[in-house]
C-alpha positions in Angstrom: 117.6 86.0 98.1 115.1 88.4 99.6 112.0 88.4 98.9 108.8 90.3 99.9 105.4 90.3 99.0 102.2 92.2 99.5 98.9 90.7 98.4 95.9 93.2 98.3 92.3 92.2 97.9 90.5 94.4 95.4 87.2 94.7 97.2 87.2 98.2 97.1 87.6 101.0 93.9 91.5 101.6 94.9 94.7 100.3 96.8 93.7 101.3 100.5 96.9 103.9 101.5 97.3 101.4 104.0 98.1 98.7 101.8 100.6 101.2 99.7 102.7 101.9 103.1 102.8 98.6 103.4 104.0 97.9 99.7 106.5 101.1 100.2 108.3 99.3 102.6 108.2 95.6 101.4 109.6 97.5 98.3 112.1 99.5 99.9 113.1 96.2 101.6 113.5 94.2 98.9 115.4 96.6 97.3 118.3 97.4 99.4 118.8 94.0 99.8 118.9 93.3 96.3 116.0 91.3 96.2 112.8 90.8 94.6 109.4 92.6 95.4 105.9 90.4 94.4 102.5 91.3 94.2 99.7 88.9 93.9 95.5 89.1 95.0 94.2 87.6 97.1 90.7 87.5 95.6 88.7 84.8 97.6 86.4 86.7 99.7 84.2 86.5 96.4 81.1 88.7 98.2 83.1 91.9 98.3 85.2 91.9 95.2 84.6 94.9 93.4 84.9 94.8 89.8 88.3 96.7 88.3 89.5 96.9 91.2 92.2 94.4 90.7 93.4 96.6 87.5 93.5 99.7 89.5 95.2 98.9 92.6 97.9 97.7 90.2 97.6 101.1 87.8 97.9 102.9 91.3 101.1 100.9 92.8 102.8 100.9 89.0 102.2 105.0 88.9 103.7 105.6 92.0 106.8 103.6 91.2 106.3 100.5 93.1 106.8 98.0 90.3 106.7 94.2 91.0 109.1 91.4 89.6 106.0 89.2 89.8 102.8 89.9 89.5 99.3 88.5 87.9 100.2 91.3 85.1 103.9 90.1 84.2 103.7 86.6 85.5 106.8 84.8 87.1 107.9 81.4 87.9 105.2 80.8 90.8 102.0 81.5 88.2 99.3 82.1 89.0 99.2 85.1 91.3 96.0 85.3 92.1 94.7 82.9 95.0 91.2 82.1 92.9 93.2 80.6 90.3 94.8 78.3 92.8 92.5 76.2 94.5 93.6 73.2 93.5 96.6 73.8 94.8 95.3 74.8 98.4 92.7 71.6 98.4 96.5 69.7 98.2 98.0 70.9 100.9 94.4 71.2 103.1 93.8 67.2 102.7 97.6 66.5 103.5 97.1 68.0 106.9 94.0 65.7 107.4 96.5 62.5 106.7 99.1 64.0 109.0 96.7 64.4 111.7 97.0 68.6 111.7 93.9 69.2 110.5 90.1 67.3 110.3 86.7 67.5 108.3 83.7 69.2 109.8 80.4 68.9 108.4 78.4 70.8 111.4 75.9 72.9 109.9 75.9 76.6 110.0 72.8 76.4 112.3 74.2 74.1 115.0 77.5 76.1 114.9 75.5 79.3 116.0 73.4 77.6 118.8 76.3 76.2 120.4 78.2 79.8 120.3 75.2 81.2 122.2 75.3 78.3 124.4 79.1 79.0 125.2 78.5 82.9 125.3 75.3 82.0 127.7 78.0 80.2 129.8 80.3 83.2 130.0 82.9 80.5 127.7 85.2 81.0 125.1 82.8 80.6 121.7 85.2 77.8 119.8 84.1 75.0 118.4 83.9 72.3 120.4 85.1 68.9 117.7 82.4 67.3 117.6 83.4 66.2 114.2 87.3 65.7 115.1 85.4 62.7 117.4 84.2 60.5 114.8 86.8 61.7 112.0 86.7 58.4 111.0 83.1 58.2 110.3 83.1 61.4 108.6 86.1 60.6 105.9 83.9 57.7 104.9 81.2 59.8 104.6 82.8 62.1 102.2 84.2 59.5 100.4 80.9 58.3 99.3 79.6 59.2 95.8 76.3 60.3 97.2 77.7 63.1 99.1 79.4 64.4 96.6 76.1 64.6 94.4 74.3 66.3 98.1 77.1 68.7 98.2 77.1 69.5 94.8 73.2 69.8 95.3 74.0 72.0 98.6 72.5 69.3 100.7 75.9 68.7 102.7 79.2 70.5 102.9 81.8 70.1 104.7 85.2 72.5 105.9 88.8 71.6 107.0 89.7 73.0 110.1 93.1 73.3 111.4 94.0 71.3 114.7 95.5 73.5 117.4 97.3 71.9 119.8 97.6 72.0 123.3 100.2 74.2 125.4 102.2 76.8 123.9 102.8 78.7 119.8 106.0 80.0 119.6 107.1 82.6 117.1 110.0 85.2 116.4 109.1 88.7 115.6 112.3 90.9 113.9 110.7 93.9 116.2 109.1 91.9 119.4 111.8 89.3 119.7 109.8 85.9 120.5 106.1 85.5 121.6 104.4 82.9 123.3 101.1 82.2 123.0 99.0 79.8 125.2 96.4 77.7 122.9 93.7 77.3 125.3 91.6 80.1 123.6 92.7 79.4 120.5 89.7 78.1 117.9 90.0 75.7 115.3 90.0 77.6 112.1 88.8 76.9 109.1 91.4 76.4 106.9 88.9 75.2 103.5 85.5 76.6 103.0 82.8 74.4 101.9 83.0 76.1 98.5 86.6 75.6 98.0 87.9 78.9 98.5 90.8 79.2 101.6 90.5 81.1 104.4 93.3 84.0 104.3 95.5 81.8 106.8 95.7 78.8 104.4 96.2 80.9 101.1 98.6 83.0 102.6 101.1 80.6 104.0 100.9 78.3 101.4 101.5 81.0 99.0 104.3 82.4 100.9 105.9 78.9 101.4 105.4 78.0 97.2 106.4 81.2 96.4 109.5 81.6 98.8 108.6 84.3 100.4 111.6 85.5 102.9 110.2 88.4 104.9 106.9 89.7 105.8 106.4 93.2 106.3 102.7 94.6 107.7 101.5 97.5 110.1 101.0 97.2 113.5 97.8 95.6 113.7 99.4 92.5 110.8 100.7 91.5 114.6 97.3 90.9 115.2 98.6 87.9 118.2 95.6 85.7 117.0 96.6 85.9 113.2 100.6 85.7 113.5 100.0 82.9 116.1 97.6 80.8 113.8 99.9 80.8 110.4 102.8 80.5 112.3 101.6 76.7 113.5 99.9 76.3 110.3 103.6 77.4 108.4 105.3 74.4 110.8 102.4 72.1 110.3 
């Protein structure tokens, strides 16, 4: 069965008109095909939410006809639909790409992170980071393991991220429009994938949301083909 998705972010007063051409034709989509049509929030960026905004984006899309089989309003069989009420369930999948060797802790701090940017941008280099941390992984699990970190990072002493692993060579991906695309990882960074507060970065929440919640087709603008973005959860969907 089809099924598309759209998931807004209510940090501003209303659905952007972006986002509802976007939803028109996820909709539209679904619908000729007999399918289903789901909206869910992706609420994680926690400094920009704007309050009601959630409850007007969906008064907005339901007004104008666009009415979801899913949604954090009517529920469905992949509850909850919105990505704060499913960190547990991103932490999973985060750590069991740390066993499988996709992904690693960092614990650099936010300070030694900037300095070696400049350094890199002094350099005329790519500004990625340069896994440190992926180098004594070992050490590091231990580390976190250890009840006292738990009490530092609780006291914001330490924290620590997952970053996904990018590999070397080539990312592959099909596009329905652009046919395949190839991307060359050199200049590719390691992402964070888990924030030191728990919270996923959009590429985690939104491919494990799309894989849990079978998500079949995934409909965006022109710039959702951002190379970058496409290329990262596309290895992160295969991971």
């Amino acid at each position: 069965m089809v099924r598309t998705r759209i998931a807004p972010s209510p940090t501003g007063a209303d659905v952007h008109v972006g986002s509802v051409a976007t939803a028109l034709m996820n909709y539209a989509w679904a619908k000729k095909n007999n399918g289903q049509f789901i909206i869910r929030i992706e609420d994680t960026d926690r400094t920009r939410i704007v309050e009601g905004g959630e409850t007007q984006m969906l008064k907005t899309l339901k007004r104008i006809g666009l009415i979801a089989d899913e949604s954090p309003e009517i529920g469905g069989p992949y509850i909850p639909y919105r990505q704060s009420e499913r960190l547990d369930i991103y932490k999973k999948y985060a750590e069991e790409l740390v066993v499988k060797g996709k992904a690693y802790y960092c614990i650099c701090s936010p300070e030694r992170l900037i300095k070696m940017r400049e350094e890199q941008q002094t350099k005329k280099q790519v500004p990625k980071y340069d896994r440190q941390c992926l180098k004594i992984q070992d050490q590091i699990i231990k580390e976190i393991k250890d009840p006292s970190f738990a009490k530092a990072s609780k006291d914001k002493q330490k924290s620590h991220v997952i970053r996904l692993l990018i590999p070397e060579g080539q990312i592959k991906f099909n596009d329905v429009a652009r046919g395949e695309i190839i991307i060359d990882t050199k200049n590719l960074d390691d992402q964070v994938l888990l924030k030191s507060d728990g919270f996923p970065t959009y590429h985690l929440g939104v491919v494990v949301d799309d894989y849990l919640m079978k998500i079949t087709h995934v409909i965006r603008g022109e710039e959702g083909i951002w190379l970058g973005t496409s290329c990262f959860c596309s290895h992160l969907a295969s991971s």
